[in-house]
PAMIVEX-845903 format. One record per atom (N, C-alpha, C): residue in one letter; x, y, z. Coordinates in steps of 0.2 Angstrom, whole numbers, plus 2048, in hexadecimal, padded with zeros to 3 digits. Atoms other than C-alpha are relative to their C-alpha. Example, Ala and Ser with C-alpha at 12.3 -4.5 7.8 and 13.67 -1.06 7.14 Angstrom:
REM residues 2
a8047FA800a83E7EA827a804806800s7FC7FA7FFs8447FB824s7FC805803
//
This chain:
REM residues 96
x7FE8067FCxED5A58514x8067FC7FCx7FB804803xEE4A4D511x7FE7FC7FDx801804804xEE4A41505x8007F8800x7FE8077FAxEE9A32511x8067FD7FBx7F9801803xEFAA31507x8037FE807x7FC8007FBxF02A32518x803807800x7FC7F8801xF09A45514x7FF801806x8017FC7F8xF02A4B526x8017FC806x7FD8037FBxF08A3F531x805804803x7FC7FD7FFxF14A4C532x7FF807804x8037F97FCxF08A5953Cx804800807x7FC7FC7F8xF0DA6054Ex7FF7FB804x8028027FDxF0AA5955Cx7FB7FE804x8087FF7FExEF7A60561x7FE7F97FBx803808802xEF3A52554x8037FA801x8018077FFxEF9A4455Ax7FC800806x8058017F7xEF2A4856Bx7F78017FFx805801801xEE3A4A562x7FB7FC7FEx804807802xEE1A3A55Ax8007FB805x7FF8047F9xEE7A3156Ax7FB802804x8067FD7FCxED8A3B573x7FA7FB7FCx809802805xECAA36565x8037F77FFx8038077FExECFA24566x8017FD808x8018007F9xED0A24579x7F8801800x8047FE800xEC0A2C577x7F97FB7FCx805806804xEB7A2056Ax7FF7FB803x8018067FFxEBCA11571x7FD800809x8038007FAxEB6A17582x7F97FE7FEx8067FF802xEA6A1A57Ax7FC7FA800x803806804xEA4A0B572x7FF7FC805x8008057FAxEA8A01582x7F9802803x8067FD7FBxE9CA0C58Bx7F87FB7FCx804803801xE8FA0657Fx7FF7F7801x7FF8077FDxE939F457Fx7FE7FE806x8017FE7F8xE939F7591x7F87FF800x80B8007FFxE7E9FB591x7FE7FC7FCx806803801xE799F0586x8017F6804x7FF8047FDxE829E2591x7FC800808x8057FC7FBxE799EC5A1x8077FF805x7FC7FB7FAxE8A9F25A8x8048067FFx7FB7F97FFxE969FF5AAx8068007FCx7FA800801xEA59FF59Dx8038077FDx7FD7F9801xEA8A1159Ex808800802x7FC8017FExEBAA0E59Fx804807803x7FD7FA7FDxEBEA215A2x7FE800808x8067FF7F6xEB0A205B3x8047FB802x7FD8067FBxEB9A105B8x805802802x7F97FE7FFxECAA175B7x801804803x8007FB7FCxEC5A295BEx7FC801800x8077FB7FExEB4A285C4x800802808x8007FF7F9xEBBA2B5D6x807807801x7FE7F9800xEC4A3C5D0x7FC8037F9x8047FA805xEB5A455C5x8038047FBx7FD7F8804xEBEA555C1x8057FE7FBx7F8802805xECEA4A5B8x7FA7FD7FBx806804807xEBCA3F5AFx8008057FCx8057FA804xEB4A505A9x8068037FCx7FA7FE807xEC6A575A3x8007FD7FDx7FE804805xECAA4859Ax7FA8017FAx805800805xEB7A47591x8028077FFx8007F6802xEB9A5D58Ex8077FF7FBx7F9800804xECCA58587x7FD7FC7F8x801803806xEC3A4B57Ax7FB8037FDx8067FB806xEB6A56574x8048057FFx7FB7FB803xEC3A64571x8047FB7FBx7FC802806xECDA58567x7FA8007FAx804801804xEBCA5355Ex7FF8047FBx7FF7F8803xEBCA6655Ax8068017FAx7FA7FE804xECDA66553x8017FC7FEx801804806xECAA58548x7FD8017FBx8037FC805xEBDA5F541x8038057FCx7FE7F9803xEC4A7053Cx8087FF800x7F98007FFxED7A6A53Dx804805803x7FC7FC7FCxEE7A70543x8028057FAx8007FC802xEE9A8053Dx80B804800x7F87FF802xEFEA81540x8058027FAx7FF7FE804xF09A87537x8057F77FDx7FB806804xF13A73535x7FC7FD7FEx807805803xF02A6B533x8008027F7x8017F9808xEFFA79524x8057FE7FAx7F9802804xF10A7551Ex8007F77FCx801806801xF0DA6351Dx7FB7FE7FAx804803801xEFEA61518x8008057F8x7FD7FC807xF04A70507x8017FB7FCx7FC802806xF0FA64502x7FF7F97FDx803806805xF03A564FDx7FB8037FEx8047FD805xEF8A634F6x7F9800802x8087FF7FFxEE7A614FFx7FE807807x7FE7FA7FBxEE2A6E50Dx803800806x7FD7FE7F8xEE5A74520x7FE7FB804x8058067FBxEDCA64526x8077FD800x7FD8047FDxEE8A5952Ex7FE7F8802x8038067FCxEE0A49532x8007FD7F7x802803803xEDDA3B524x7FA8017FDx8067FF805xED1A3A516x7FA7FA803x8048047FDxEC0A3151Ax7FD7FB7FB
//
């Protein structure tokens, strides 16, 4: 995992779309909770596409695929590169 120097700020593209996924994702979540224990709905993805399903279901299936490739990073060859040249491994994401 990176060292959170900032060396892989400098990965592909897949990661930034996959950190812009996982906090679209989080902060839905969160809302969502907020949401029930206020006894409403701030599912902000349902609000926004609960009147086209299949674009909702893609969007949740895109944020779990990112969550995946969070976990196990980008495996590219500019990530790889990157993240070489501050010496930690193939993970791409900040240190925790």
């Amino acid at each position: 995992m990176c060292n959170g120097t900032g060396c892989c700020k400098s990965g592909c593209t897949w990661v930034f779309v996959v950190k812009i996924l996982l906090i679209v994702g989080g902060i839905n979540w969160g809302l969502y909770g907020i949401g029930m224990l206020l006894g409403s709905n701030w599912n902000v993805l349902n609000l926004l596409l609960g009147s086209l399903p299949v674009v909702e279901a893609i969007v949740y299936i895109l944020v779990g695929v990112a969550a995946v490739m969070e976990i196990f990073g980008c495996k590219c060859k500019k990530c790889v590169d990157a993240c070489a040249s501050c010496g930690s491994d193939n993970k791409t994401e900040g240190a925790m």
